[in-house]
C-alpha positions as CSV (number, residue, x, y, z in Angstrom):
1,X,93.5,91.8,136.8
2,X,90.6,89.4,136.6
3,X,89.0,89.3,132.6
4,X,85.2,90.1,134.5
5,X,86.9,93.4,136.4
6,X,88.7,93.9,133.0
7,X,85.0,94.0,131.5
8,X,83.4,95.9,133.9
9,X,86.4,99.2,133.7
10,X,85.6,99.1,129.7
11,X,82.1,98.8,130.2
12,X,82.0,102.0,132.7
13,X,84.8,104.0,130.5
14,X,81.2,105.8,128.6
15,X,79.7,106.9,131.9
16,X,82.7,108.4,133.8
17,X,83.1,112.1,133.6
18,X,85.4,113.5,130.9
19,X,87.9,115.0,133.2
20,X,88.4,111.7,135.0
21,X,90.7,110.2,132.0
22,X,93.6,111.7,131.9
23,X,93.2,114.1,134.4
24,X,96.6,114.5,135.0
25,X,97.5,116.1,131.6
26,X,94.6,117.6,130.7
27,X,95.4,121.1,129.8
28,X,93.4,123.9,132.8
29,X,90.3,125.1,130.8
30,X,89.8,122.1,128.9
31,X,87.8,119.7,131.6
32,X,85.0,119.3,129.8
33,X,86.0,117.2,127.1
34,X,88.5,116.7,124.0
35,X,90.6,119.7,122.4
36,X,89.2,121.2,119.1
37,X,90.8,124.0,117.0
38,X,89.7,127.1,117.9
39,X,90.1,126.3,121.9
40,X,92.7,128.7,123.3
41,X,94.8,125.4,124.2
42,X,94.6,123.7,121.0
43,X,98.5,123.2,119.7
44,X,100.0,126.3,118.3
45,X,102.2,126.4,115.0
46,X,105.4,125.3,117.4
47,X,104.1,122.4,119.4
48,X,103.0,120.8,115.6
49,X,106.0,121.4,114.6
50,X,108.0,119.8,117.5
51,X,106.0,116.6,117.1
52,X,107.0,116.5,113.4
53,X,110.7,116.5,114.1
54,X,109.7,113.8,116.8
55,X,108.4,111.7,114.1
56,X,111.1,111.8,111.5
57,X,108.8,114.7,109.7
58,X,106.1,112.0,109.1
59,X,103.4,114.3,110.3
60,X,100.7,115.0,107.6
61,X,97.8,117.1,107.1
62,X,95.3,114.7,105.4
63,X,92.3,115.4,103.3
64,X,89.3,113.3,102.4
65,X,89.8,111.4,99.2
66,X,86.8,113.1,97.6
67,X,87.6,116.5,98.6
68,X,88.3,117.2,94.8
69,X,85.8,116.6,93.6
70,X,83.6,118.1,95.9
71,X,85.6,121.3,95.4
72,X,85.4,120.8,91.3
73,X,83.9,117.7,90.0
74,X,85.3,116.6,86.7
75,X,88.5,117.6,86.7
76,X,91.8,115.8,85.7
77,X,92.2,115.8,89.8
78,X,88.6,114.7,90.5
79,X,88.8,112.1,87.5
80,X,92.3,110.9,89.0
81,X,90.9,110.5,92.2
82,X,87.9,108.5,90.7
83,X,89.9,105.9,88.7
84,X,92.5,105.7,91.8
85,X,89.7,104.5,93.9
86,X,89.1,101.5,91.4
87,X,92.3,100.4,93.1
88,X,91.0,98.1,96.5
89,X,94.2,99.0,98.3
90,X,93.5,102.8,97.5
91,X,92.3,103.0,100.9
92,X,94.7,101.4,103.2
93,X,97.3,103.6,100.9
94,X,95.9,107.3,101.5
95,X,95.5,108.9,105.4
96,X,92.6,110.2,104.6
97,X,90.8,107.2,103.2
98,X,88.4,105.0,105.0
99,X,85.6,102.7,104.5
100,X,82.5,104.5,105.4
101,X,78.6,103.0,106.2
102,X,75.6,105.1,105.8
103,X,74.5,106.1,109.7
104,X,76.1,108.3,111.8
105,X,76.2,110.8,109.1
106,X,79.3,108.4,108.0
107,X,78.3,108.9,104.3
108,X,80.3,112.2,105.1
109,X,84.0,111.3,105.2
110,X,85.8,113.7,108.3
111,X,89.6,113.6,107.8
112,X,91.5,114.1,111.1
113,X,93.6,117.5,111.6
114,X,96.3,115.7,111.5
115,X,98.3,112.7,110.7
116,X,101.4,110.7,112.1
117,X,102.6,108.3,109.5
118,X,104.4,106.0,111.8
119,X,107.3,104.1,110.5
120,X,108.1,102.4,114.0
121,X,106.5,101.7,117.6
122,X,108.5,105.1,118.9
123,X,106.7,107.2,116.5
124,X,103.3,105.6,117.9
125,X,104.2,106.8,120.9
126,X,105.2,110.0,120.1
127,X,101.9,110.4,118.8
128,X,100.1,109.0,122.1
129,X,102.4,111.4,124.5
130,X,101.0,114.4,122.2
131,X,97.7,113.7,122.3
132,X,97.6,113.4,126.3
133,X,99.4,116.1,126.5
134,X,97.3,118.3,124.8
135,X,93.9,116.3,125.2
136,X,93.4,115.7,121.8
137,X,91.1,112.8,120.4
138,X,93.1,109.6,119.1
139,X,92.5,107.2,115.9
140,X,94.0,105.1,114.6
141,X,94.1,103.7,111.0
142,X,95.9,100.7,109.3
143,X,93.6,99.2,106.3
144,X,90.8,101.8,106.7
145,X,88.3,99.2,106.8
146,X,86.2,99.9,109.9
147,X,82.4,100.3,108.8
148,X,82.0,101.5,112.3
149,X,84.6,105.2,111.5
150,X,87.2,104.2,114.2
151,X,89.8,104.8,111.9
152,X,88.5,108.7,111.2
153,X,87.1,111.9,113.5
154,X,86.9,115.1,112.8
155,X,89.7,117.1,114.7
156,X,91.8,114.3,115.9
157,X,95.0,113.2,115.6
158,X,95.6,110.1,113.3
159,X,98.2,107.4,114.1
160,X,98.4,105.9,110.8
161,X,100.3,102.6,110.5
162,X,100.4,101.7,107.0
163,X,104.2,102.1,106.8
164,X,104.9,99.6,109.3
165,X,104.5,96.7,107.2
166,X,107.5,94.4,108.0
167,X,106.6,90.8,107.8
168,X,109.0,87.9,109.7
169,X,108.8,84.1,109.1
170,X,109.5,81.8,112.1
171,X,110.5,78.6,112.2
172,X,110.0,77.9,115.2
173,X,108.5,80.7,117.6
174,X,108.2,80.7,121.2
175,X,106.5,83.9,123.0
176,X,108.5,86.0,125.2
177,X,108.4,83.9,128.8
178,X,106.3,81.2,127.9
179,X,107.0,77.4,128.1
180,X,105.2,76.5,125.0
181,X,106.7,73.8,122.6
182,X,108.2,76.1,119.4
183,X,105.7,76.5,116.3
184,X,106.1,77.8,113.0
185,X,104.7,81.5,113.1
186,X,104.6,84.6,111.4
187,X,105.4,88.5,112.7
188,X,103.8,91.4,110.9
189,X,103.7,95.0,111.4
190,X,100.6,96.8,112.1
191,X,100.6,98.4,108.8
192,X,100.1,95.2,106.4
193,X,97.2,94.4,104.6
194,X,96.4,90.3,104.5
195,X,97.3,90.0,100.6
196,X,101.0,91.1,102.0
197,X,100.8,88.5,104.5
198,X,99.4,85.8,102.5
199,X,101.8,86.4,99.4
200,X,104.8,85.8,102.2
201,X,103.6,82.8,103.9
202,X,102.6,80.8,101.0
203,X,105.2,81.5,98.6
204,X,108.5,81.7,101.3
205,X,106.8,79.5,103.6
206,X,104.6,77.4,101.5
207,X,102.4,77.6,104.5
208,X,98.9,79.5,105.6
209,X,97.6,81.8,108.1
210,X,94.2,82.4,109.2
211,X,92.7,85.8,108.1
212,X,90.1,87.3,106.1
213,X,88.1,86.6,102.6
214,X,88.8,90.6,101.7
215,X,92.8,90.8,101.2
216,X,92.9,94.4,101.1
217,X,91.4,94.3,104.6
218,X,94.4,95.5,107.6
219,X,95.6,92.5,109.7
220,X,95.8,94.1,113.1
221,X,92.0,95.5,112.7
222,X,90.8,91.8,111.8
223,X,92.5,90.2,114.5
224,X,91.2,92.6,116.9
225,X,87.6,92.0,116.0
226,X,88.0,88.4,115.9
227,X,88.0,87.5,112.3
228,X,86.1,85.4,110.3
229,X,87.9,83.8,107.2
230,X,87.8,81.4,104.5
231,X,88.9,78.4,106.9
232,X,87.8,79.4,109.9
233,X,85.9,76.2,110.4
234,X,89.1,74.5,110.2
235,X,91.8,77.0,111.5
236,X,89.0,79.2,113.8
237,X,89.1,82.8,113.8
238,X,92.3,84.9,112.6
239,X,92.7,85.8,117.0
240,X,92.8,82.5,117.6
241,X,95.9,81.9,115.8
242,X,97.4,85.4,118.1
243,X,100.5,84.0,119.8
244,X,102.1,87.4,121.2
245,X,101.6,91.1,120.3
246,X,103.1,94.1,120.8
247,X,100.8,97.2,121.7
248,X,101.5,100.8,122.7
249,X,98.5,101.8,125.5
250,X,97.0,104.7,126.1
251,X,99.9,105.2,128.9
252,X,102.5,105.5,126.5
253,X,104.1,102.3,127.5
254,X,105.2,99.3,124.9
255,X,104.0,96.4,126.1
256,X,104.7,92.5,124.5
257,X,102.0,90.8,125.5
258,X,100.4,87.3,125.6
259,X,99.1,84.1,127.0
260,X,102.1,84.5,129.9
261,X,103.2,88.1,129.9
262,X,99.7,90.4,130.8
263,X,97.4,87.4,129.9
264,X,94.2,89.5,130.2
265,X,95.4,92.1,128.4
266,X,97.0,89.4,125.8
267,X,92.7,88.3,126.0
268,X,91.1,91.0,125.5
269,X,93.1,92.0,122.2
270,X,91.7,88.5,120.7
271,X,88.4,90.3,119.8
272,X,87.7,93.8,121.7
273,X,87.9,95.8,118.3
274,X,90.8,97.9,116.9
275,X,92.5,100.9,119.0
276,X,90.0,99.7,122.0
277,X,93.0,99.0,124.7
278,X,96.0,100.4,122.9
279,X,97.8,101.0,119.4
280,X,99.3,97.9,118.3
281,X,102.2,98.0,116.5
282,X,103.2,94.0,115.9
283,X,101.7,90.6,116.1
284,X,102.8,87.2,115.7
285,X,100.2,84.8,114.3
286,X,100.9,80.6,114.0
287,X,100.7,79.3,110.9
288,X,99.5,75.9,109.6
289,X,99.9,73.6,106.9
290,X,98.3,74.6,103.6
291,X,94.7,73.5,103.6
């Protein structure tokens, strides 16, 4: 696929019908757009349940992180709550917490309906055959920090990576089917937050790699926005440093991607914004002599 016809698809995704996406496992009576409780098709008791076991019983039923104290302000639970969010990684650690903006009514954290806290790629895709079978709205959350509420929506179902949080050193890291000379490299889950990442490559590797000013930011989000750091002058942007990825799209299909293997695909995640062409689960970023 050519990167222009790759543009033009995502540009035309807002103007195509509803019941064109999917169409093949949208549930009858539900054409006209995404699930909600209270349809006649949205999951019963049983189909929650199933996708629970399917997950390990990671499957969650979040709340806003200010949900007590709007119930009771100034109590030991609302206070709690208070002094927990004086913690910066408070929000990458709770399914219901996200950076919010003031527009779009976004002052007003909406938690989704549910949660999969996904400790591997096959519970991400678990979570991505659920929703298409049952036309349910997808987000997907790693550090929370989208000013922009992709990582919440009322009524959806949350694929929420922070457990995957694995980090690799390389030595010497060629991607899958390319001819490229080796380079040192890391490989983190979708889950880890950049201080986790830069903790492991300076002190194991005594080496850096490119990411953010904010280290309690989500490396998977920044990447997929582009990402503007500290020594990006020097280094460029965290997706320049992208070497290969691995992403779960909206098929349900795992796909390792990058300059050889799906190259537009491989492009498009080097800026087109978090959860835009798939969940990823993994990337591997070079990494470069300490500045």
């Amino acid at each position: 696929m050519k990167r222009r016809c790759l543009l033009k698809g995502v540009a035309a995704l807002p103007f195509l019908p509803a019941n064109t996406i999917f169409a093949d496992t949208i549930p009858a009576g539900s054409r006209t757009g995404r699930v909600r409780p209270g349809d006649p098709v949205w999951p019963g008791a049983g189909d929650w349940e199933a996708l629970s076991r399917a997950v390990g019983g990671n499957l969650l039923r979040p709340t806003t992180i200010w949900q007590a104290c709007a119930q009771a302000p100034r109590t030991p639970d609302c206070l709690a709550r208070l002094e927990e969010a004086r913690n910066p990684i408070a929000l990458g650690d709770d399914p219901g917490g996200t950076q919010i903006s003031g527009w779009l009514d976004a002052w007003t954290p909406r938690a989704s309906a549910y949660a999969v806290a996904a400790r591997s790629t096959a519970d991400v895709v678990e979570g991505i055959k659920f929703v298409r079978q049952h036309n349910l709205r997808l987000v997907v959350k790693g550090g929370g920090h989208s000013y922009l509420g992709g990582s919440n929506a009322p009524d959806s179902l949350l694929i929420w990576t922070r457990a995957m949080n694995r980090i690799e050193l390389h030595n010497a890291f060629v991607p899958l089917g390319a001819s490229t000379p080796p380079t040192p490299a890391v490989t983190v889950e979708a889950g880890c937050m950049w201080i986790d990442v830069y903790t492991a490559v300076t002190t194991k590797a005594g080496r850096y790699v490119q990411g953010g000013g904010c280290a309690s930011v989500g490396v998977a989000g920044l990447v997929q926005g582009g990402g503007f750091g500290s020594f990006s002058k020097r280094y460029g942007l965290a997706a320049a440093s992208l070497l290969q990825a691995e992403i779960v799209t909206a098929d349900g299909v795992v796909r390792t991607v990058n300059a050889s293997r799906e190259p537009d695909l491989f492009w498009a995640l080097k800026g087109g914004g978090g959860g835009s062409f798939g969940v990823l689960t993994r990337i591997t970023l070079q990494t470069h002599d300490l500045p």
